[in-house]
VOBA-1610 file (N, C-alpha, C; in pm, whole numbers, padded with zeros to 5 digits, always signed):
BEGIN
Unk+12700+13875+00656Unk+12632+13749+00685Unk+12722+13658+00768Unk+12690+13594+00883Unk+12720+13475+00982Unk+12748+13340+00857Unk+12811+13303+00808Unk+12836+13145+00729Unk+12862+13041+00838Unk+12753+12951+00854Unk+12793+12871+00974Unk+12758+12715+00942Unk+12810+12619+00947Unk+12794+12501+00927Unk+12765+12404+01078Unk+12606+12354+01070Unk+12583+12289+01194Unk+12693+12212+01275Unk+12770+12132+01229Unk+12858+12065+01232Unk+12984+12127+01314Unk+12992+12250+01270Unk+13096+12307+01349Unk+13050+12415+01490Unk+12928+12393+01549Unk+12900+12423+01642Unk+12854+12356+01739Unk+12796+12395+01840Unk+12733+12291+01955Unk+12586+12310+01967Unk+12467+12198+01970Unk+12360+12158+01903Unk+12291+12242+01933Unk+12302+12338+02096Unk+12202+12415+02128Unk+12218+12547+02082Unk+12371+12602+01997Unk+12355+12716+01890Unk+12248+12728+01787Unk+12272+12548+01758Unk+12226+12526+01585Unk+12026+12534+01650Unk+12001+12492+01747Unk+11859+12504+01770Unk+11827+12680+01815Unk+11920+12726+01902Unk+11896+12901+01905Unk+11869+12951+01785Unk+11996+12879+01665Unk+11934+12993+01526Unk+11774+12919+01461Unk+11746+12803+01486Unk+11652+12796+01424Unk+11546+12801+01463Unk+11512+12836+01597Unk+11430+12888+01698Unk+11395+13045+01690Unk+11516+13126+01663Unk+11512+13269+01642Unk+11506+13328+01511Unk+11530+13222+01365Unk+11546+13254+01262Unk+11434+13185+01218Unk+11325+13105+01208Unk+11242+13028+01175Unk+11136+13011+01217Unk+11083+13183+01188Unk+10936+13268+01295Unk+10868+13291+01205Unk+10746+13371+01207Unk+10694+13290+01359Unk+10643+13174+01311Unk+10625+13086+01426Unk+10604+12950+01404Unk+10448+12909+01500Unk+10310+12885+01428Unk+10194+12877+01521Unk+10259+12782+01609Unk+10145+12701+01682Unk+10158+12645+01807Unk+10029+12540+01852Unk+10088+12431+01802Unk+09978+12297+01815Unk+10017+12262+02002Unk+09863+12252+02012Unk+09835+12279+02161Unk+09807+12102+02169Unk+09882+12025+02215Unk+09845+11878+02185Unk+09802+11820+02304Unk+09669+11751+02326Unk+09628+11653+02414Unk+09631+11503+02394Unk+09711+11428+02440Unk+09719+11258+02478Unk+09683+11199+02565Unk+09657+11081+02561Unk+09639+10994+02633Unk+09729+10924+02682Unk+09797+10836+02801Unk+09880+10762+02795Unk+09809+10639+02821Unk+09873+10510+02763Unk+09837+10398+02785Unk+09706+10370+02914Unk+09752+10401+03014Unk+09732+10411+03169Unk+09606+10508+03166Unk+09570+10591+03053Unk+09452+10649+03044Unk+09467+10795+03167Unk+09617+10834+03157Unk+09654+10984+03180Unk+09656+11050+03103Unk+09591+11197+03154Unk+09557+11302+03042Unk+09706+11370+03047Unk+09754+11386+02922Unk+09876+11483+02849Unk+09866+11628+02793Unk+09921+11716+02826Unk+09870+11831+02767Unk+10043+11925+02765Unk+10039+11933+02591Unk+10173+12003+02593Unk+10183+12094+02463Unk+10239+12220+02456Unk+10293+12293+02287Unk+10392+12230+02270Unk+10359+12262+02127Unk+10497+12236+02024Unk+10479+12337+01893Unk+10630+12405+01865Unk+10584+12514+01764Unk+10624+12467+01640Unk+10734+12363+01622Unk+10763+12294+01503Unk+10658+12266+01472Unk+10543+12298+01401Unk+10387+12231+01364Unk+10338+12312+01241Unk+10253+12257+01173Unk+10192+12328+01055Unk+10117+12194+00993Unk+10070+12225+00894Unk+09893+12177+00831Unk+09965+12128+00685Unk+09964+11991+00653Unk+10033+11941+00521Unk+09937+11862+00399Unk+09851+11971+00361Unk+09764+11884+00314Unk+09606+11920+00345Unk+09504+11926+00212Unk+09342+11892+00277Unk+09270+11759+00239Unk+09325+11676+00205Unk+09257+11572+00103Unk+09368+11470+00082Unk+09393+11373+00237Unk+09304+11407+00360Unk+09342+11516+00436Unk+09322+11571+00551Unk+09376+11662+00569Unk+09474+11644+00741Unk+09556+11681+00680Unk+09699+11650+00764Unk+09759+11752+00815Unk+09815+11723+00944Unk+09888+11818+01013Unk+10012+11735+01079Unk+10167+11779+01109Unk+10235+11763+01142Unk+10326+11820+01224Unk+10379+11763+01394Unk+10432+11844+01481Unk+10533+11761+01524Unk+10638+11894+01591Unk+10765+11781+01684Unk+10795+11758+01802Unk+10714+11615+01843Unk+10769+11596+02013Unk+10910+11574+02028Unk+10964+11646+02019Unk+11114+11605+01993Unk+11176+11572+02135Unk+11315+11521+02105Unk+11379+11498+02231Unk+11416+11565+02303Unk+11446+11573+02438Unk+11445+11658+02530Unk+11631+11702+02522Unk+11664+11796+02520Unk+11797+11857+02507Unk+11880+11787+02566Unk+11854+11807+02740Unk+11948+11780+02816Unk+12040+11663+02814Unk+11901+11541+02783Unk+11951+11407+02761Unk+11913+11337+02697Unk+11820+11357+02575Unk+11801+11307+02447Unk+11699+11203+02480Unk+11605+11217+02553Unk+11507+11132+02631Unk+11358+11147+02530Unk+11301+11090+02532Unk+11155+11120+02485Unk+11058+11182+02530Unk+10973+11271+02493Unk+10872+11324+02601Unk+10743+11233+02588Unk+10664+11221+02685Unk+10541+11177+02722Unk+10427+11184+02647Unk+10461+11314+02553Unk+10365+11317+02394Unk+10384+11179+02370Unk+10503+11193+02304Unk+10569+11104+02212Unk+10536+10960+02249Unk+10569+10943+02403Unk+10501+10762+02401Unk+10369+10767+02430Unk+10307+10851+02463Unk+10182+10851+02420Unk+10123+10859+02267Unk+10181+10882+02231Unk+10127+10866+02076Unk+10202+10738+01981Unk+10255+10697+02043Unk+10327+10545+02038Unk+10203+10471+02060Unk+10180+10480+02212Unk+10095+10383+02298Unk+09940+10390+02240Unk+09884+10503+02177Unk+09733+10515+02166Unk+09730+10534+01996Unk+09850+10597+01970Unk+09819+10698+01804Unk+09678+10760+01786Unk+09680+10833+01860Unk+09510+10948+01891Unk+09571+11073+01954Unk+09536+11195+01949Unk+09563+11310+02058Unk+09480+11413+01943Unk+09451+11512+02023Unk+09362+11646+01950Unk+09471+11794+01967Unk+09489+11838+01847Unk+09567+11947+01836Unk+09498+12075+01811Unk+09515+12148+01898Unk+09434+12268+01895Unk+09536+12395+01906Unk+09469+12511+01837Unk+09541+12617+01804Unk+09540+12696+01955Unk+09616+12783+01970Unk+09658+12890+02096Unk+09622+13044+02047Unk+09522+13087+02126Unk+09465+13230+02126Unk+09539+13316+02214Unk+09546+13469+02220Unk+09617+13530+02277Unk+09525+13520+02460Unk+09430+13501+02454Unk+09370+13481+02572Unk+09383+13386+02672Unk+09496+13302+02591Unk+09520+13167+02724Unk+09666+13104+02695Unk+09731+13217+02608Unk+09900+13175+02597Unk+09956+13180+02752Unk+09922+13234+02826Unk+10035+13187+02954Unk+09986+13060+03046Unk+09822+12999+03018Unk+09806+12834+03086Unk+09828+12777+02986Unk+09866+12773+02836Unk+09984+12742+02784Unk+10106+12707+02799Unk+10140+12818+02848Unk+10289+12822+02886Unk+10331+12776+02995Unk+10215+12773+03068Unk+10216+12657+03234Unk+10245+12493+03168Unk+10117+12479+03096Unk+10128+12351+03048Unk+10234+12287+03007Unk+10383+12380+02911Unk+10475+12314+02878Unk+10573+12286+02985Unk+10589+12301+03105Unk+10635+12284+03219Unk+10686+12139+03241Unk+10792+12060+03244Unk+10819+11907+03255Unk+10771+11867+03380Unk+10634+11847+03435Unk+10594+11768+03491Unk+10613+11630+03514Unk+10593+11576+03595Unk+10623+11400+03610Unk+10559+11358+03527Unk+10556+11226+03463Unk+10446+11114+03368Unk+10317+11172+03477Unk+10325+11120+03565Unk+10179+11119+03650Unk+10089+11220+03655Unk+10152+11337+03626Unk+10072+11487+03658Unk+09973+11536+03508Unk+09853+11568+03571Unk+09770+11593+03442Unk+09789+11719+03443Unk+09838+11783+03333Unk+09835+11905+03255Unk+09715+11982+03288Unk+09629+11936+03237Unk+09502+12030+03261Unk+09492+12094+03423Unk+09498+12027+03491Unk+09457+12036+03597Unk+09576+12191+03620Unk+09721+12089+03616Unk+09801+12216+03650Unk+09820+12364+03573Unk+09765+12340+03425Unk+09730+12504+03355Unk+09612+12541+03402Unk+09530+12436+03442Unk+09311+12537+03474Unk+09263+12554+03339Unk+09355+12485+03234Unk+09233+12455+03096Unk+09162+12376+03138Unk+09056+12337+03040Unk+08895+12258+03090Unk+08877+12163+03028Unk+08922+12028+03018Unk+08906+11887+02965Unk+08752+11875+02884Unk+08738+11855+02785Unk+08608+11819+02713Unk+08636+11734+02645Unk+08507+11634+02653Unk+08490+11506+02598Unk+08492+11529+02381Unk+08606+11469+02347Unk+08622+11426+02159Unk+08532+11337+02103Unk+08466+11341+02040Unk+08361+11277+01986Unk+08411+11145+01877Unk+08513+11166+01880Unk+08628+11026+01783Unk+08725+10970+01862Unk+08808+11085+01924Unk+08919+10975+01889Unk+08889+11020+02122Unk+09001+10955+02156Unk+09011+10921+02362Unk+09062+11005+02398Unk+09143+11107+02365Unk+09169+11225+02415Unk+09104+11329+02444Unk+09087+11442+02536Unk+08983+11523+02564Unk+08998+11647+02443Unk+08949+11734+02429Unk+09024+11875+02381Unk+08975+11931+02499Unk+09075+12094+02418Unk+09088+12221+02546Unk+08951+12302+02466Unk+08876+12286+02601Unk+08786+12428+02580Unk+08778+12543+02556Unk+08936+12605+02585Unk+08912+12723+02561Unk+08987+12784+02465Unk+09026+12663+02355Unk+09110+12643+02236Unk+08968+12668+02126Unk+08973+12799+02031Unk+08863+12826+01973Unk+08829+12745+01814Unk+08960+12672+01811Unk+08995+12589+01678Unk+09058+12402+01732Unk+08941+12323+01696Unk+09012+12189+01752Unk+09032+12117+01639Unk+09121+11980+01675Unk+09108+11873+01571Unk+09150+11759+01628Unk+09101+11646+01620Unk+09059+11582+01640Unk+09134+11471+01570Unk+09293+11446+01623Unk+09338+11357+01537Unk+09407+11192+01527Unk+09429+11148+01401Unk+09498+10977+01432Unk+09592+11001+01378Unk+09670+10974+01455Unk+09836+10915+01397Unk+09834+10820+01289Unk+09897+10903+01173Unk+09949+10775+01052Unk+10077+10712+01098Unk+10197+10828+01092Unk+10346+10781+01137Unk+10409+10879+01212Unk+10510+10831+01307Unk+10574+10878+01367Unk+10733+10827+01330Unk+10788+10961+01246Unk+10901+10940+01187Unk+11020+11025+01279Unk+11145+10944+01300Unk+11245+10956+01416Unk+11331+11011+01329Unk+11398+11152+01353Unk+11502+11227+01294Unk+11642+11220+01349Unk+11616+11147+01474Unk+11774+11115+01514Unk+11765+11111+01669Unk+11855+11024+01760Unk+11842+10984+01842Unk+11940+11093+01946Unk+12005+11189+01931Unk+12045+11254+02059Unk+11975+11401+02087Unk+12021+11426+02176Unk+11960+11544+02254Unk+11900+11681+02104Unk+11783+11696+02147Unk+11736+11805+02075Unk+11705+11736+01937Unk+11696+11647+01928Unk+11696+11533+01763Unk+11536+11545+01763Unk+11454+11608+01660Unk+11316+11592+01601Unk+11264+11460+01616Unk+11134+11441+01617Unk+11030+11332+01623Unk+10928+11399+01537Unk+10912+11369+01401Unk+10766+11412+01351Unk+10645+11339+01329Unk+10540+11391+01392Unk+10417+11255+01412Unk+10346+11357+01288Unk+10294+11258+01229Unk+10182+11275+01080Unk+10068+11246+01128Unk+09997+11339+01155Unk+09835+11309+01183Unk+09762+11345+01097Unk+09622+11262+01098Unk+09494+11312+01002Unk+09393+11362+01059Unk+09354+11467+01050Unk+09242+11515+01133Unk+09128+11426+01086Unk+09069+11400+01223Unk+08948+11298+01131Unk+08807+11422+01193Unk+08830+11509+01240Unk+08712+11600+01312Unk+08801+11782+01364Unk+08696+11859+01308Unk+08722+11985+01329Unk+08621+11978+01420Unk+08670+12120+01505Unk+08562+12178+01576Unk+08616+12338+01597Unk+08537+12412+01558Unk+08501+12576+01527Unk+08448+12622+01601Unk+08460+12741+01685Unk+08419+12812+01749Unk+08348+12894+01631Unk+08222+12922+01649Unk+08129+12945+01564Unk+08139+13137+01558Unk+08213+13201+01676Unk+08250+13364+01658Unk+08334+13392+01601Unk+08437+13282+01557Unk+08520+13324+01462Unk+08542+13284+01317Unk+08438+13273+01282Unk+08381+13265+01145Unk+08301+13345+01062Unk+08379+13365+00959Unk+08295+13485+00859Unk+08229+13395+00737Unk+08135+13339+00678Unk+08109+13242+00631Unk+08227+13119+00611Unk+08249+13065+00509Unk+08354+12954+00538Unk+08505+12982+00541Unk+08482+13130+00606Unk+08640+13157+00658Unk+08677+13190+00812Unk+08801+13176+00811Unk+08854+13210+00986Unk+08895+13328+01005Unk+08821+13440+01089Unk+08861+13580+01065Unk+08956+13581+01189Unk+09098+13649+01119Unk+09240+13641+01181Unk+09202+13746+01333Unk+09143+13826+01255Unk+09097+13913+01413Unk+09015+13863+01539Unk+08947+13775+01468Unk+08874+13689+01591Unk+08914+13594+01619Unk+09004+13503+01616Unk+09090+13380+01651Unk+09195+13461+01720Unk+09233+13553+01669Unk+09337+13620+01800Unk+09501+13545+01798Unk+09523+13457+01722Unk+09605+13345+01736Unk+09771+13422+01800Unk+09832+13335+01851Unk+09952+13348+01896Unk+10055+13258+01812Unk+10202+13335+01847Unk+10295+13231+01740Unk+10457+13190+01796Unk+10515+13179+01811Unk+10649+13137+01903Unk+10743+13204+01815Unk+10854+13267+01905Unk+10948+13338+01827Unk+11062+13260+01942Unk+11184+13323+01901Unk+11311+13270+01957Unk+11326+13315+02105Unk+11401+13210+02165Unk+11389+13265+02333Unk+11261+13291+02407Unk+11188+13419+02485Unk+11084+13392+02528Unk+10979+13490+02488Unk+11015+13483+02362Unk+10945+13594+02276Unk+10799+13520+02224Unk+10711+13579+02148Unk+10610+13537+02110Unk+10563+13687+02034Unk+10428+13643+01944Unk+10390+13752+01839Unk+10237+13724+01835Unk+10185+13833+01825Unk+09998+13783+01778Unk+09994+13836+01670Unk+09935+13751+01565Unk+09842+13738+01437Unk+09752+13823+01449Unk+09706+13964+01519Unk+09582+14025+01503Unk+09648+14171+01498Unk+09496+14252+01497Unk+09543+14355+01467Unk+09615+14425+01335Unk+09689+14530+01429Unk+09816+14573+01275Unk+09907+14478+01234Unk+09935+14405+01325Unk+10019+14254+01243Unk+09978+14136+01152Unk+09796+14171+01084Unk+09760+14151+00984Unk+09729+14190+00885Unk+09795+14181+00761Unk+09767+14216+00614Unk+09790+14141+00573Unk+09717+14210+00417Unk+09673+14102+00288Unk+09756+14143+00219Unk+09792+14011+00094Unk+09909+14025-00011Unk+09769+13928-00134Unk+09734+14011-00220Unk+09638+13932-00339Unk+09744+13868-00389Unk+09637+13682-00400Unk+09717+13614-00463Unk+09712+13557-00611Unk+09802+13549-00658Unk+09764+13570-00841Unk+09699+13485-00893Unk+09651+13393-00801Unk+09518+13283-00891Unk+09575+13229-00988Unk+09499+13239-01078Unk+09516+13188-01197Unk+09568+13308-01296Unk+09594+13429-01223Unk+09639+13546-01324Unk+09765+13522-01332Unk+09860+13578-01432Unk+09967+13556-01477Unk+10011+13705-01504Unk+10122+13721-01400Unk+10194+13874-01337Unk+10302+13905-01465Unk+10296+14024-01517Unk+10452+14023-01609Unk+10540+14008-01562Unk+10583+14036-01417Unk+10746+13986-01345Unk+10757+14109-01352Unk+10866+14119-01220Unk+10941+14213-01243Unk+11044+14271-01335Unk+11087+14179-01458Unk+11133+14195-01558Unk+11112+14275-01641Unk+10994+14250-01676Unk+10921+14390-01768Unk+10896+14482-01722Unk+10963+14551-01586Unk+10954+14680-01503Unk+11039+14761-01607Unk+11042+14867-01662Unk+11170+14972-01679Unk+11283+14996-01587Unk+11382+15034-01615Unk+11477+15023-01534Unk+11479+15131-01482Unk+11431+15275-01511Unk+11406+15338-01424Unk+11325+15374-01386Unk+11174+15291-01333Unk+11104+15260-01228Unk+11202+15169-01147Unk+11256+15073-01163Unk+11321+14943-01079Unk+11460+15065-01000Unk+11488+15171-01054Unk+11599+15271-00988Unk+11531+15383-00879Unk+11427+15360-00879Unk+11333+15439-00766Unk+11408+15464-00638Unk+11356+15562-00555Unk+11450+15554-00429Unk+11359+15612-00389Unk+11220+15569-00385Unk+11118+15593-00341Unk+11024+15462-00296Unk+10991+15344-00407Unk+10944+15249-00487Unk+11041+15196-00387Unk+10954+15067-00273Unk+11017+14972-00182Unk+11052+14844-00311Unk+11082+14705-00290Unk+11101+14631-00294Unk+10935+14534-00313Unk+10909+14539-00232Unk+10722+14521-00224Unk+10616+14573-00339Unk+10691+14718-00339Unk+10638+14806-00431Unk+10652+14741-00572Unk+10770+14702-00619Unk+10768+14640-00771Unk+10737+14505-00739Unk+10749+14438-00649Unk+10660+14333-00685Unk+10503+14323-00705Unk+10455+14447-00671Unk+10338+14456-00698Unk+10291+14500-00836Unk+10394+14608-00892Unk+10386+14607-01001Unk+10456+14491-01100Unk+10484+14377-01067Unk+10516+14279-01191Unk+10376+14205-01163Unk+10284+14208-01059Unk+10187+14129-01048Unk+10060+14171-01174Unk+10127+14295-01246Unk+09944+14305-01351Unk+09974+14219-01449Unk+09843+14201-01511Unk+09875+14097-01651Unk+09900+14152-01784Unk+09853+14302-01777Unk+09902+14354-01876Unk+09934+14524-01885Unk+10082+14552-01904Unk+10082+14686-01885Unk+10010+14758-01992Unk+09980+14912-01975Unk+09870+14983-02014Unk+09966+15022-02154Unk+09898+15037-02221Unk+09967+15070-02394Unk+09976+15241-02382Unk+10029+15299-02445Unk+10037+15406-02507Unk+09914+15496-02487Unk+09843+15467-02595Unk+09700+15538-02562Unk+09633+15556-02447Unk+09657+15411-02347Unk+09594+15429-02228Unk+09652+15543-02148Unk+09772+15551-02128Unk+09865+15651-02081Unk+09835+15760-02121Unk+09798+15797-02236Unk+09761+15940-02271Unk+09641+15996-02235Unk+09584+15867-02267Unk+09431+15933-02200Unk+09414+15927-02063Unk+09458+15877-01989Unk+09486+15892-01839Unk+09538+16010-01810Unk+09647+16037-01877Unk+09727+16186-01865Unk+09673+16316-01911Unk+09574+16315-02006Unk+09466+16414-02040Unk+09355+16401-01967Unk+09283+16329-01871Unk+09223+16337-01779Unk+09269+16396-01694Unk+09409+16412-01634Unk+09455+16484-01518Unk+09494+16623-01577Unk+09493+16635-01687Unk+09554+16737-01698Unk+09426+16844-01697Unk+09330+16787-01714Unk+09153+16888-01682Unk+09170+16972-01538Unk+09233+16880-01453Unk+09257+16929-01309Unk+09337+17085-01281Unk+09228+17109-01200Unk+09308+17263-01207Unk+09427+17305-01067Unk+09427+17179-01026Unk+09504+17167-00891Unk+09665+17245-00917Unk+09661+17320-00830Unk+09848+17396-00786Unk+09947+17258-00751Unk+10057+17297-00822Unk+10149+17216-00776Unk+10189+17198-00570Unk+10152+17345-00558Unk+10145+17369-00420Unk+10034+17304-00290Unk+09956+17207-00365Unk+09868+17182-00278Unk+09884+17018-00298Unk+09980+16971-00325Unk+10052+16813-00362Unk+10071+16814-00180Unk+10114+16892-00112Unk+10125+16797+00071Unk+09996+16829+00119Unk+09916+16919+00071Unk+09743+16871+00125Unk+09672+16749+00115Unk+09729+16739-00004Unk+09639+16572-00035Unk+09700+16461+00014Unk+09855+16454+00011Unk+09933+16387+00011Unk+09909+16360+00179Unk+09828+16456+00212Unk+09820+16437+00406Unk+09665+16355+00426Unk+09635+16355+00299Unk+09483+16294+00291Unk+09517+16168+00213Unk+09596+16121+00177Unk+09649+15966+00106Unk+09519+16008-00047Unk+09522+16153-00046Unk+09441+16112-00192Unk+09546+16094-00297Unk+09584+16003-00363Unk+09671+15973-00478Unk+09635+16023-00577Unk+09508+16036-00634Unk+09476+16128-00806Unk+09522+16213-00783Unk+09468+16292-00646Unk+09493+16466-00671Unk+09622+16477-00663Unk+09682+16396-00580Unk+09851+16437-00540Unk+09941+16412-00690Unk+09867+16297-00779Unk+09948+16306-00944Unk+09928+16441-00985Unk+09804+16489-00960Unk+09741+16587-01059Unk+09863+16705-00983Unk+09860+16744-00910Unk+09940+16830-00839Unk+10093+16784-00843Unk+10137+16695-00891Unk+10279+16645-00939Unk+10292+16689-01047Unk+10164+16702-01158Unk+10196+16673-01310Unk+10258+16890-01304Unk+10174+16911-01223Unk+10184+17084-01262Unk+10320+17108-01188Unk+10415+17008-01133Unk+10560+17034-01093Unk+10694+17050-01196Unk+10763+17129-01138Unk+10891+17156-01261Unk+11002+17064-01158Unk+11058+17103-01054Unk+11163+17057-01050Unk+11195+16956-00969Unk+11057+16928-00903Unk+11077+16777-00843Unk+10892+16637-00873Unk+10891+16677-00996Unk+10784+16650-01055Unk+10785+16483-00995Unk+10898+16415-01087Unk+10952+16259-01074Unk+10916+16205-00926Unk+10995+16277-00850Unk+10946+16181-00701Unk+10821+16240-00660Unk+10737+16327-00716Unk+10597+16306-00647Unk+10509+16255-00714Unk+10564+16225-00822Unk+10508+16066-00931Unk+10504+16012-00843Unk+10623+15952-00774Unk+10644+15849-00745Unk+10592+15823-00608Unk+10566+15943-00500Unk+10537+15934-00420Unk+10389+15919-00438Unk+10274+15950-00487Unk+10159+15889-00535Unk+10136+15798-00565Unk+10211+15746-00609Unk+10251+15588-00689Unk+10197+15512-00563Unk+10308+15530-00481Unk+10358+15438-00361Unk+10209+15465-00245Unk+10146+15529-00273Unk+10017+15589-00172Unk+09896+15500-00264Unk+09905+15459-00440Unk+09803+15447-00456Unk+09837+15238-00486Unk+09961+15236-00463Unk+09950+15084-00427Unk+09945+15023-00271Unk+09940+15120-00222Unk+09917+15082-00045Unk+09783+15022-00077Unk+09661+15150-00167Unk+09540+15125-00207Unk+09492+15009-00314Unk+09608+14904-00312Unk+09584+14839-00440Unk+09530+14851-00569Unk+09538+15014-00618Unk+09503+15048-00744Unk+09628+15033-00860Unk+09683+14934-00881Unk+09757+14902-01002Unk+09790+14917-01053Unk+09624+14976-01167Unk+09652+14991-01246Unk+09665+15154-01290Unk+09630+15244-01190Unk+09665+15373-01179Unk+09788+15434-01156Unk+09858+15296-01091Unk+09974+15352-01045Unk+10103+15327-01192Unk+10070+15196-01221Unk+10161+15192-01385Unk+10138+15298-01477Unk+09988+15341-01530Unk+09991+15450-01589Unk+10032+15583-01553Unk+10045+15602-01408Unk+10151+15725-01291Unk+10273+15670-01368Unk+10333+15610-01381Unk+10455+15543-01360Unk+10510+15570-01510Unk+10413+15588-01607Unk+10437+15531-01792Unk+10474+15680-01804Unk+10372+15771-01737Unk+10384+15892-01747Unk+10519+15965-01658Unk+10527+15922-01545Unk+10684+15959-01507Unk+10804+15882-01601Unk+10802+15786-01709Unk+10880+15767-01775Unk+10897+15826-01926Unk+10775+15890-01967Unk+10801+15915-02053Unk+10827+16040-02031Unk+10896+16110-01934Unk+10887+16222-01874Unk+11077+16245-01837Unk+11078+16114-01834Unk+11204+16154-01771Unk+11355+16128-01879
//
């Protein structure tokens, strides 16, 4: 491990690591007004959603590196406290990436990315059209983190108005595949939210997980069994007793499956058959427990996989 104390470096290290270490980070697409009634259009990835009731979002026009100057967000949201923050799709991250360009005060953004100015129904700022998620917001506060180069500015807004692109909605949810969203990584990197770079992790609600504590210690000694893997198993609420285990284990044992046909299935992600074809193993029985295991929590079956698991322990 790097041990590094901000203090003992120079400011644009301490922003490299937290630029490259503090990913991915979405990307509030912000439109202002200036006093003068010039349109503003700029990202910022320091941003995220604090709150529904009311519902709040917070981003950083921060100071400009070189010379610790303010950007044009920023006194624009001084001068009006209004601008609309809209999310970034993979379909228009590079007139995005035009947009963050330090233009003069005078120069309208829009014009120079070829996004499409549309009239906000609240607040004087336009939104981007081709931003599939808007909002529509007022400045509560704009709190100052420090006055030299690269020093944060965080403005607290309230969305007072959404606006939804109506294709990327699955009843009152936002489907990650159809928003497409983009996210800022360190240097001139970037990542999309779609695709294989989305999965689900069930969240325990109101259920109450045994922890990984009450794992056995040799399930927790696996060298099979990721890290992921037992946290999934501390997530049930109650491990399977004795009996359950047996009778699970006399169900498989009906199976007339060869130990020899455990990489047929195992090429088909079927997990029963591949136990059932583990249980009839002598000398490497344990890791094709375990390797079933690990195939039938990909499948979020749980609770098949602890009773796999009761039975590779009482086994071993």
């Amino acid at each position: 491990m790097r041990h590094i104390e901000p203090k003992d470096v120079e400011v644009r290290e301490v922003f490299s690591y937290l630029l490259g270490g503090v990913v991915p980070r979405p990307i509030a697409l912000v439109s202002t007004l200036s006093a003068d009634g010039i349109k503003n259009l700029s990202p910022f990835s320091f941003f995220n959603a604090f709150g529904a009731n009311p519902p709040m979002v917070a981003f950083a026009p921060s100071r400009r590196g070189r010379d610790g100057t303010n950007k044009d967000t920023y006194h624009n949201l001084i001068a009006t406290k209004e601008c609309v923050v809209q999310m970034v799709s993979y379909d228009m991250v590079e007139q995005v990436s035009l947009a963050s360009t330090e233009y003069d005060v005078s120069i309208d953004e829009f014009t120079k990315s070829g996004l499409t100015p549309v009239a906000s129904d609240i607040v004087k700022p336009p939104r981007v059209a081709e931003s599939l998620f808007q909002m529509e917001c007022k400045m509560q506060q704009m709190i100052e983190l420090g006055n030299g180069p690269s020093s944060g500015n965080l403005a607290i807004c309230e969305v007072v108005k959404f606006h939804i692109a109506e294709k990327i909605c699955d009843g009152d949810r936002i489907d990650p595949q159809k928003i497409d969203l983009v996210a800022r990584m360190g240097a001139d990197f970037y990542c999309r939210a779609s695709g294989e770079a989305v999965f689900e992790v069930e969240k325990p609600g109101l259920k109450i997980g045994v922890g990984y504590d009450q794992i056995p210690d040799v399930i927790k000694e696996s060298k099979i069994l990721s890290a992921n893997n037992l946290g999934q198993l501390g997530g049930i609420e109650t491990i399977p007793d004795d009996d359950e285990v047996e009778a699970f284990r006399a169900e498989l044992c009906k199976s007339k499956i060869e130990p020899t046909e455990f990489d047929e299935y195992a090429s088909k992600d079927d997990y029963k058959s591949m136990l059932a074809a583990a249980l009839s193993e002598n000398e490497s029985m344990y890791e094709k427990i375990e390797q079933s295991v690990k195939v039938a929590l990909a499948e979020k079956d749980l609770d098949f996989a602890w009773k796999a698991l009761l039975i590779r322990t009482d086994n071993s």
